[in-house]
PAROKE-880177 format. One record per residue: x, y, z of N, C-alpha, C in turn; residue in one letter. Coordinates in steps of 0.001 Angstrom, whole numbers, plus 500000, padded with zeros to 6 digits. Atoms other than C-alpha are relative to their C-alpha. Layout:
N
XYZXYZXYZa;...
//
This chain:
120
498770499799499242494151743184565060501173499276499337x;498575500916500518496545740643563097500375500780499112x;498835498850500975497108743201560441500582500733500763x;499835498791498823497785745813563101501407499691499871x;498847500401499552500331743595564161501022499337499021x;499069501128501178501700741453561492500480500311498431x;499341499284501082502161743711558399501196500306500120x;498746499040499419504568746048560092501138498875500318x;499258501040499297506260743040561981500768499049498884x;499566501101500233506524740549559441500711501143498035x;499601499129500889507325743676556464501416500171500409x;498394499797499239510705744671558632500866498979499499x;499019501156500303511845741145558916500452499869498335x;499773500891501705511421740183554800501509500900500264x;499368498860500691513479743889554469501873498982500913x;498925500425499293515994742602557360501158498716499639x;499549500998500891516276738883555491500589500368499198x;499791499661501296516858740226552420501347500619499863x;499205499742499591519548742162554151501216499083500077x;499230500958499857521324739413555211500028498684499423x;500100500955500965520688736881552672500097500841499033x;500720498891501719520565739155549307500548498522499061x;499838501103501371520180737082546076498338499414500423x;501717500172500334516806735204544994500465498311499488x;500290501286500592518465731765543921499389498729500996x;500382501686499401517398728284544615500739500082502161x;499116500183498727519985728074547900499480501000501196x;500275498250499147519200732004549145498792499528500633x;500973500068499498515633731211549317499678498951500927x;499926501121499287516149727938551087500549500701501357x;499228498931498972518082729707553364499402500530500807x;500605498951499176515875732422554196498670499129500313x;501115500854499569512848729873554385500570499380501654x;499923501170498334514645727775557314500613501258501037x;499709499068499116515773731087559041498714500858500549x;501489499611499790512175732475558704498931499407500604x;500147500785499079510970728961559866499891499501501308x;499295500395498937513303728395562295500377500943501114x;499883499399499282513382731391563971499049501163500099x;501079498808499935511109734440563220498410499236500265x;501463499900500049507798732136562814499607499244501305x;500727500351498890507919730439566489499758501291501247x;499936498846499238509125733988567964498867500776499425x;501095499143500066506038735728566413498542499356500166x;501499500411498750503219733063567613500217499974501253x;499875500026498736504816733347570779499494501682500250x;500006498408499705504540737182570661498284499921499657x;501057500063500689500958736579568779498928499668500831x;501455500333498947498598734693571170500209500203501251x;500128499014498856499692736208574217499100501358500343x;500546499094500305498789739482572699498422499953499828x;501402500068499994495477738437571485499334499044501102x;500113500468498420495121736577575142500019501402500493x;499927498410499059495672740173577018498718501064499051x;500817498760500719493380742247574406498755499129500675x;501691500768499878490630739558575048499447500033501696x;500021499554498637491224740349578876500172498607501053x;499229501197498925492755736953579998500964500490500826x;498648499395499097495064737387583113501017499224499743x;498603500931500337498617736419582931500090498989500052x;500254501454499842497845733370584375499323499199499240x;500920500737501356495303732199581845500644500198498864x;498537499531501323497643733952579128500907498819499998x;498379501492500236500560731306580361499528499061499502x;500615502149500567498358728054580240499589499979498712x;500816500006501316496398729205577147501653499781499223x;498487500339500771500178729496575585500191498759500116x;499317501333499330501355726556577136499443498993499021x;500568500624500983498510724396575557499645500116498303x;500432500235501739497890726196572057501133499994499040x;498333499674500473501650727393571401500269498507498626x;499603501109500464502637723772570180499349499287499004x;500494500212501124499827722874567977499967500780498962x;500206498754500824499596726276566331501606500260499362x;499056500072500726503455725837565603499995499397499453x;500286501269501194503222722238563921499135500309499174x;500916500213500783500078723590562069501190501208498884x;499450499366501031502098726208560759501332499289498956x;498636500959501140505126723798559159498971499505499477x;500966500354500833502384722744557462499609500771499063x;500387499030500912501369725557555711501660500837499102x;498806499249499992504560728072555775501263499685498750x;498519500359500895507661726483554660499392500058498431x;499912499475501098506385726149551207499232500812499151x;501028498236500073504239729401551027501900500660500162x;499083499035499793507796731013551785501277499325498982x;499337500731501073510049728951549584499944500532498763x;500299499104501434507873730243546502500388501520500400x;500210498713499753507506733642547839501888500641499931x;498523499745499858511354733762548500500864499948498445x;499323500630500905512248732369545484499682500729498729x;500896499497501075509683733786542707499402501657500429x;500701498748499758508410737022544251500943501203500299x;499027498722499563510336740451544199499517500482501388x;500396499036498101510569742012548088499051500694500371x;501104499023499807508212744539547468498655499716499945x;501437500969500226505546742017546617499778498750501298x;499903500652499455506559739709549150498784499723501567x;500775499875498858504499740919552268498283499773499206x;501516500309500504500845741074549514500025498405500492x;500393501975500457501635737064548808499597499491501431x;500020500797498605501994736569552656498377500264500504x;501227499658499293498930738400553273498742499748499578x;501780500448500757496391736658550660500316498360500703x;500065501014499684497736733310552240499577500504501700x;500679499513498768497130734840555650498794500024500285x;501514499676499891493642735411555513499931498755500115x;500652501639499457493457731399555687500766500169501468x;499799499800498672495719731546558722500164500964500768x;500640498634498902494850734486560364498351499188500753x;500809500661499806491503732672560343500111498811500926x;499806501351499093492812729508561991500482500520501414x;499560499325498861494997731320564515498538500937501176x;501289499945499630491622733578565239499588499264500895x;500728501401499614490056730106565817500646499772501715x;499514500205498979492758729680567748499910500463501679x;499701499340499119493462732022570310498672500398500997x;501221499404499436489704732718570833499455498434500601x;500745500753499692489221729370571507500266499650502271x;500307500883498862488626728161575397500922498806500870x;
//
């Protein structure tokens, strides 16, 4: 299900960035890292383990708390990883390549998230 969701989703945005940032230097990619950061990557684990909360057949109510409690670690784990996975990628990788790079580092956190969302 995370490809399902997160190709399409996170393919748009690069195109949309790229839009509104164009250029590839040092600054641009800084740029689009703390906008990608700072705004697309807490709005798509928020959109993210809800979703895989409702497929798994939690009710809204278990959906909220499960958010509530995993939301906040699963964002800090990602500034951990992210920022400079997207830095290079921004910086060194042409657009059209941009979504592969995300998606061979994905497979580690797709895995964690997984972990996550399924966990209890």
């Amino acid at each position: 299900i995370c490809h399902l969701y997160e190709g399409p989703v996170v393919g748009g945005w690069y195109k949309v960035l790229d839009r509104f940032i164009p250029g590839t230097t040092k600054v641009d990619a800084l740029k689009k890292m703390l906008l990608d950061q700072g705004g697309f990557a807490p709005c798509f684990l928020g959109c993210f383990l809800p979703l895989v909360g409702t497929l798994n057949g939690l009710s809204a109510q278990d959906n909220w708390a499960k958010l509530q409690r995993d939301y906040p670690d699963a964002l800090i784990t990602n500034y951990y990883l992210w920022p400079a996975v997207q830095l290079a990628n921004f910086y060194l990788v042409p657009l059209h390549y941009r979504l592969a790079v995300v998606q061979c580092v994905a497979v580690i956190w797709n895995s964690y998230l997984s972990w996550k969302a399924h966990r209890l």
